[in-house]
PyMOL Python script that loads the backbone (N, CA, C, O; Angstrom):
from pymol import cmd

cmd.read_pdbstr("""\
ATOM      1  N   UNK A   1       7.248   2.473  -7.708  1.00  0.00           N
ATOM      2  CA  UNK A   1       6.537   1.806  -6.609  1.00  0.00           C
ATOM      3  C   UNK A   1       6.622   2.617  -5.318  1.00  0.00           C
ATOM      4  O   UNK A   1       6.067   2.254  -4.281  1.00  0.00           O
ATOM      5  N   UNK A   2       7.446   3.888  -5.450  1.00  0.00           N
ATOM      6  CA  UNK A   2       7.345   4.474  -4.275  1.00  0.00           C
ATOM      7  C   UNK A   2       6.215   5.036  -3.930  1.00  0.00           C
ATOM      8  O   UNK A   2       5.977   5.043  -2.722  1.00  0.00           O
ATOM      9  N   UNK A   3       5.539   5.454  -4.552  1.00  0.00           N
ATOM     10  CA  UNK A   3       3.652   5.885  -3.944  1.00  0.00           C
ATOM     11  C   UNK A   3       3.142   4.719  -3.627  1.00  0.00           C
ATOM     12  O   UNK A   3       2.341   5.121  -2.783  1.00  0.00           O
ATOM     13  N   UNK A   4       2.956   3.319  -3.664  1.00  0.00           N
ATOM     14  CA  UNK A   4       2.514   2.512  -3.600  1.00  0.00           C
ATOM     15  C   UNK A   4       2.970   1.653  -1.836  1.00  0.00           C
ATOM     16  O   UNK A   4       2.304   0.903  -1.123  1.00  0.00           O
ATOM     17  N   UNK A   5       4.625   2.325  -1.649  1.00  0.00           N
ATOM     18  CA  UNK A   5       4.615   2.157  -0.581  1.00  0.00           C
ATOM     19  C   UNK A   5       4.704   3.083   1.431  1.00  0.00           C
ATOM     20  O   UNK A   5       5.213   2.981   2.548  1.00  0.00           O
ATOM     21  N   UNK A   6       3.466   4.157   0.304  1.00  0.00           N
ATOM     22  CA  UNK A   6       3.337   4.741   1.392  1.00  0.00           C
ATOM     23  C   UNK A   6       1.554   4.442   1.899  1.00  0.00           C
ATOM     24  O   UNK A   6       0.586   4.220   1.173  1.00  0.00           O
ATOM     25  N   UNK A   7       1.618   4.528   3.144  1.00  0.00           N
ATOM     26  CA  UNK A   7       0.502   4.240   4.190  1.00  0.00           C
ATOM     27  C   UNK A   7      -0.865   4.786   2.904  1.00  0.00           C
ATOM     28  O   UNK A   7      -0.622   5.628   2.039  1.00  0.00           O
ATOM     29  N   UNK A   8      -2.534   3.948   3.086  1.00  0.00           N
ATOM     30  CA  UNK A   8      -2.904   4.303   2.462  1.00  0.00           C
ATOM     31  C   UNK A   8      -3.694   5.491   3.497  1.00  0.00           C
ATOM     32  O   UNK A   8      -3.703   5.675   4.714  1.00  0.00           O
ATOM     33  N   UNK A   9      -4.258   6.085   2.466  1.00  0.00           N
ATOM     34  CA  UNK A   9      -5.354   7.189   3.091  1.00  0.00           C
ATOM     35  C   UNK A   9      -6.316   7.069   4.057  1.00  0.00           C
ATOM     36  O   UNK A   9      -5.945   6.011   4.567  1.00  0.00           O
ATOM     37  N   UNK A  10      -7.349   7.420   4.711  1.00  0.00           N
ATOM     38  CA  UNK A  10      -8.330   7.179   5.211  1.00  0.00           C
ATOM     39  C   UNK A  10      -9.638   6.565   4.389  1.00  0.00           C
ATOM     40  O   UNK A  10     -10.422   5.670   4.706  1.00  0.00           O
ATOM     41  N   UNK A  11      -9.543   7.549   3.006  1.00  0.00           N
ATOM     42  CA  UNK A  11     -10.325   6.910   2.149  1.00  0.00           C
ATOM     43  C   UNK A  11     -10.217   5.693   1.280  1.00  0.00           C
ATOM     44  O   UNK A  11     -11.121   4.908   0.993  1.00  0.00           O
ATOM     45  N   UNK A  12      -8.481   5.657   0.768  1.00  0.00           N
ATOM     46  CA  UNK A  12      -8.310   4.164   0.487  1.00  0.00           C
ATOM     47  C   UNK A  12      -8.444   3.285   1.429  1.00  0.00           C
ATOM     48  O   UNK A  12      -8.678   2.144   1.028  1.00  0.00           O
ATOM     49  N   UNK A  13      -8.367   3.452   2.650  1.00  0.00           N
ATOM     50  CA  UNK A  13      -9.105   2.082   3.662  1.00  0.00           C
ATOM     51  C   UNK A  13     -10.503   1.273   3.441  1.00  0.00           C
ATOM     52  O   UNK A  13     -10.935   0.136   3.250  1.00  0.00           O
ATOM     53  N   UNK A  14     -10.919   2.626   3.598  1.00  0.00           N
ATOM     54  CA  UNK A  14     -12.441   2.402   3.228  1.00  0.00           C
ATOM     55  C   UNK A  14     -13.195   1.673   1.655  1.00  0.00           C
ATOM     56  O   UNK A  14     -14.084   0.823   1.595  1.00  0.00           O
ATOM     57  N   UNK A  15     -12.561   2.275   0.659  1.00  0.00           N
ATOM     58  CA  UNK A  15     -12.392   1.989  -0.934  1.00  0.00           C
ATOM     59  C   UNK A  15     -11.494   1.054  -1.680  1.00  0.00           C
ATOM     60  O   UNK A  15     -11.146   1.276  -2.840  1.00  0.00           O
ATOM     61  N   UNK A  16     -11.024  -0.280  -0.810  1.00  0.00           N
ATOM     62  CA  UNK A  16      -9.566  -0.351  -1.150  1.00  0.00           C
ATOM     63  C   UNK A  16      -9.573  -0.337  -2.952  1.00  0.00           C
ATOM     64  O   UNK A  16      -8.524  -0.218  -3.585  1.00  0.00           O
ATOM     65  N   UNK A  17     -10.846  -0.471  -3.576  1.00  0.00           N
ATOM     66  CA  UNK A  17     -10.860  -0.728  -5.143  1.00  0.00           C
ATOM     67  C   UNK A  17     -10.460   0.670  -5.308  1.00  0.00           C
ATOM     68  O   UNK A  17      -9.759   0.981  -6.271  1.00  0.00           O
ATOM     69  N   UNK A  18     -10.883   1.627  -4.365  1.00  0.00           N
ATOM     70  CA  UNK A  18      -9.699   3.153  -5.238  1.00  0.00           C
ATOM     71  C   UNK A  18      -8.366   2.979  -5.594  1.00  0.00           C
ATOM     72  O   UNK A  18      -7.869   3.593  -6.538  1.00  0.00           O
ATOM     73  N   UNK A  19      -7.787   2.234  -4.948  1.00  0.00           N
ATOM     74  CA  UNK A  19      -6.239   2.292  -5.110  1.00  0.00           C
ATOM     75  C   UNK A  19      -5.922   2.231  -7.067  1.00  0.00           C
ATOM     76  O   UNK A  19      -6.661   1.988  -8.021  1.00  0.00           O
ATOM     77  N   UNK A  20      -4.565   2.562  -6.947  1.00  0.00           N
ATOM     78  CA  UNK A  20      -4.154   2.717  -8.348  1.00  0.00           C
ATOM     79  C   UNK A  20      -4.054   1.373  -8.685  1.00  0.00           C
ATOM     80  O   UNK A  20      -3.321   0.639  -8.021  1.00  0.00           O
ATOM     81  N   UNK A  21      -4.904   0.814  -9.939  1.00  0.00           N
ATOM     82  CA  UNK A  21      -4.699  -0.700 -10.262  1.00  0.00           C
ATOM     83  C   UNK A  21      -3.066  -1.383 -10.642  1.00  0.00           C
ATOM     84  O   UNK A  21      -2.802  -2.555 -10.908  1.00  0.00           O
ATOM     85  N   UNK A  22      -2.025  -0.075 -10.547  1.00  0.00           N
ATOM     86  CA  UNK A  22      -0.590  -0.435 -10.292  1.00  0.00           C
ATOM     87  C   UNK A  22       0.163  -1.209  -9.459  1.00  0.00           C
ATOM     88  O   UNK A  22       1.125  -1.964  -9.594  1.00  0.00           O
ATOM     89  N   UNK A  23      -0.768  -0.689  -8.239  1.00  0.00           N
ATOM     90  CA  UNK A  23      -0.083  -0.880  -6.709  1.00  0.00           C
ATOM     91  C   UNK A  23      -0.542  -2.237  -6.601  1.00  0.00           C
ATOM     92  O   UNK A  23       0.102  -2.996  -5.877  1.00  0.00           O
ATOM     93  N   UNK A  24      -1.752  -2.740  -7.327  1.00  0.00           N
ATOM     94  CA  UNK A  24      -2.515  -4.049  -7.289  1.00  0.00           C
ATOM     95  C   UNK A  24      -2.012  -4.875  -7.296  1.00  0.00           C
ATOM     96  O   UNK A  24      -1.339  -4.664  -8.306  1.00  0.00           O
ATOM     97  N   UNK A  25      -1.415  -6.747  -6.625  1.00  0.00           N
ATOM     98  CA  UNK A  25      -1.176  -7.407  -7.179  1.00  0.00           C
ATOM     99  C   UNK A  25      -2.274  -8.031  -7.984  1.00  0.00           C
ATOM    100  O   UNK A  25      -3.330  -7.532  -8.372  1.00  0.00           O
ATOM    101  N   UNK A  26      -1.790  -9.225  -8.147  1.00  0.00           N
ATOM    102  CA  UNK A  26      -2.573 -10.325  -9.697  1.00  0.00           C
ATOM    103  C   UNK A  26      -3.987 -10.152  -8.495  1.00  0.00           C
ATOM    104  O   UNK A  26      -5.079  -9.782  -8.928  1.00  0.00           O
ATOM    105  N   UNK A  27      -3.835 -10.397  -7.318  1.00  0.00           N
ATOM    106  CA  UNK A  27      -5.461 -10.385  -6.085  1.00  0.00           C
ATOM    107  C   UNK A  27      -5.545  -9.512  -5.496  1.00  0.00           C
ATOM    108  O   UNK A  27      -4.691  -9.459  -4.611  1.00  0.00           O
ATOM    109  N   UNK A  28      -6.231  -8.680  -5.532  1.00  0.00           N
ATOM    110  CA  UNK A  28      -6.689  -7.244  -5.467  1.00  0.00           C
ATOM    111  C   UNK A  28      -7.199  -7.685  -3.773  1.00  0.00           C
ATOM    112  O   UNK A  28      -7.283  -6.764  -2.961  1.00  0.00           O
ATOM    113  N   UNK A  29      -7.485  -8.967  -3.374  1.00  0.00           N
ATOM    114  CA  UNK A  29      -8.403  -9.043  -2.096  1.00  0.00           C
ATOM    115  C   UNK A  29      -6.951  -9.250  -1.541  1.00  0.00           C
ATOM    116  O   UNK A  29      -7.512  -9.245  -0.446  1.00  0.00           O
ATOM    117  N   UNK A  30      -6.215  -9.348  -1.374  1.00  0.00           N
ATOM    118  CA  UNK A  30      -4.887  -9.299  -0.571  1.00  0.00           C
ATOM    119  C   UNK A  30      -4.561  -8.320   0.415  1.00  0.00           C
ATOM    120  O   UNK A  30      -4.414  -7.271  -0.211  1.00  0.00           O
ATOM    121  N   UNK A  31      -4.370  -8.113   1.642  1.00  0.00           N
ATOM    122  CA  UNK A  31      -4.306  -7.022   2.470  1.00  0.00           C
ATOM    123  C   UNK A  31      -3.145  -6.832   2.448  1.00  0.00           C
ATOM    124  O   UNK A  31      -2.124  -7.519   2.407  1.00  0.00           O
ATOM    125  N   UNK A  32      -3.596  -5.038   2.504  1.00  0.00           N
ATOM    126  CA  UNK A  32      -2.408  -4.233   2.351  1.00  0.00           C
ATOM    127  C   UNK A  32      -0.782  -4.730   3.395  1.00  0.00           C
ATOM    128  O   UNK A  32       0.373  -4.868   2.994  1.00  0.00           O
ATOM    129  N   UNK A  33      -1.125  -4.822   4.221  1.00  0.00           N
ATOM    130  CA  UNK A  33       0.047  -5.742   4.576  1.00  0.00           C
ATOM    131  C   UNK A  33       0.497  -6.559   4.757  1.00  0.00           C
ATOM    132  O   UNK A  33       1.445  -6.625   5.540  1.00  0.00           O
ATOM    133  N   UNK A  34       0.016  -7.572   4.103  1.00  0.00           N
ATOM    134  CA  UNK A  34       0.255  -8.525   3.147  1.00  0.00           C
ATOM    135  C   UNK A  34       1.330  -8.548   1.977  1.00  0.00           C
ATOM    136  O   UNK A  34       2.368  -9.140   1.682  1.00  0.00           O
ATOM    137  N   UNK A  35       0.567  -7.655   1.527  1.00  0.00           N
ATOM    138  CA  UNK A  35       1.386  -7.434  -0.470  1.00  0.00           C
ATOM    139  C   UNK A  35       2.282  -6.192   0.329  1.00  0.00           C
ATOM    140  O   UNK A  35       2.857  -5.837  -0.700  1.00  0.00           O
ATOM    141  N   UNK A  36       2.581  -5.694   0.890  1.00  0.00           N
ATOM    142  CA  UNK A  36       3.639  -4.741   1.366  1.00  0.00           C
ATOM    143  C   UNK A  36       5.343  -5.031   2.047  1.00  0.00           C
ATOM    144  O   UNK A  36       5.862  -4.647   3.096  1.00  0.00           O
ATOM    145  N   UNK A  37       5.952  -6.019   0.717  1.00  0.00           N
ATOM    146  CA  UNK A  37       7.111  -6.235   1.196  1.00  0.00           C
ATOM    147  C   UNK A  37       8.166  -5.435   2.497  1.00  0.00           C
ATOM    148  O   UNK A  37       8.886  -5.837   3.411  1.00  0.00           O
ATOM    149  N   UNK A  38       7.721  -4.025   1.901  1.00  0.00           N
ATOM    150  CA  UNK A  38       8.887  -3.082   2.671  1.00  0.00           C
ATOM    151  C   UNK A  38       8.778  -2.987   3.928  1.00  0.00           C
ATOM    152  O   UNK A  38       7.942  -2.220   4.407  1.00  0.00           O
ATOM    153  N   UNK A  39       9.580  -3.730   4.700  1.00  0.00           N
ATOM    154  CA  UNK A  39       9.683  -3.467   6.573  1.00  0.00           C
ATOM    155  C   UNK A  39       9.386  -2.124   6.862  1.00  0.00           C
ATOM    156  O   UNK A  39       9.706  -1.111   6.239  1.00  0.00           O
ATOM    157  N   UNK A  40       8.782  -2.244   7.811  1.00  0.00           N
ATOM    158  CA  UNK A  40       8.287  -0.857   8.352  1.00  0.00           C
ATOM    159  C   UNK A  40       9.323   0.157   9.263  1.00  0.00           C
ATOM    160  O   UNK A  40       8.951   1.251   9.686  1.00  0.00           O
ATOM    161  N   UNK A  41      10.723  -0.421   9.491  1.00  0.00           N
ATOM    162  CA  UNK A  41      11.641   0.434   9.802  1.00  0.00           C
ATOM    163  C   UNK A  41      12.271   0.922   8.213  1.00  0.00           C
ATOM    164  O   UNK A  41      13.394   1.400   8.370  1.00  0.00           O
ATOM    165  N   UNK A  42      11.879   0.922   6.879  1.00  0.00           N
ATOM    166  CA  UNK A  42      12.473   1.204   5.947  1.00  0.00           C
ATOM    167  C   UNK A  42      11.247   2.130   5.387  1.00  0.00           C
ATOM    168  O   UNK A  42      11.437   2.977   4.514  1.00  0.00           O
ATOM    169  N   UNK A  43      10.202   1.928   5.871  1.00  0.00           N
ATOM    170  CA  UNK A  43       8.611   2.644   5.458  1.00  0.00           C
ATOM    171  C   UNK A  43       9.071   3.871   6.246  1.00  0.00           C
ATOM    172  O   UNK A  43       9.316   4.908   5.630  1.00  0.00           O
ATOM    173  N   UNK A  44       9.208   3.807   7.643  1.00  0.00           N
ATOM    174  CA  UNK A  44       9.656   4.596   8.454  1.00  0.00           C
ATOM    175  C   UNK A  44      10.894   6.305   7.550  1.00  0.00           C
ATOM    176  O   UNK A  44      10.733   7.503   7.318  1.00  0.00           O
ATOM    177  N   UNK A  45      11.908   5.329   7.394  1.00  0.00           N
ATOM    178  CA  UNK A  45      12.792   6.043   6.876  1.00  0.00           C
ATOM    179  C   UNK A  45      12.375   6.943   5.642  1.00  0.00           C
ATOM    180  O   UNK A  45      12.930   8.004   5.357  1.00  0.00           O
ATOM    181  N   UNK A  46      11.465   6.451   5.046  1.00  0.00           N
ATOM    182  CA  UNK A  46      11.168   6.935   3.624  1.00  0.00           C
ATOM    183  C   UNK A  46      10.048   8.094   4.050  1.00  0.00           C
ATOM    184  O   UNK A  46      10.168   9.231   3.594  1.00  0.00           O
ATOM    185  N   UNK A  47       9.177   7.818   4.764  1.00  0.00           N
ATOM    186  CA  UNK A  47       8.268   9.246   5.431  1.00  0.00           C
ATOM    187  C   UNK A  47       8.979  10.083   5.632  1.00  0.00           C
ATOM    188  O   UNK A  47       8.768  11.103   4.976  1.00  0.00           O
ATOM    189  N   UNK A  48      10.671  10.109   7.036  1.00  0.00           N
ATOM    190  CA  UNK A  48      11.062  10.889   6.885  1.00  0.00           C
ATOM    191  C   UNK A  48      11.591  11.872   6.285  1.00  0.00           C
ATOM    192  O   UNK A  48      12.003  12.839   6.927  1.00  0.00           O
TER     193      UNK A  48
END
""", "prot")
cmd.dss("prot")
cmd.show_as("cartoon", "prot")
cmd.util.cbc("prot")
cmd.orient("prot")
């Protein structure tokens, strides 16, 4: 799940049906930060 919790692309914004049907939950219409448990001071850490 670690690709899944990094920022999406410019083009997955646009496409969100590009995304990997992995990263998907059961509702695909769910926004990305939404379905993105991981706090963003721990998103943070993991870029670095």
């Amino acid at each position: 799940l670690e690709n899944c919790a990094k920022k999406p692309t410019k083009l997955e914004l646009k496409s969100p049906k590009s995304k990997p049907k992995s990263c998907l939950p059961a509702s695909d219409s769910t926004p990305t930060t939404s379905r993105q448990p991981v706090p963003s001071s721990v998103a943070k850490s993991r870029q670095s």
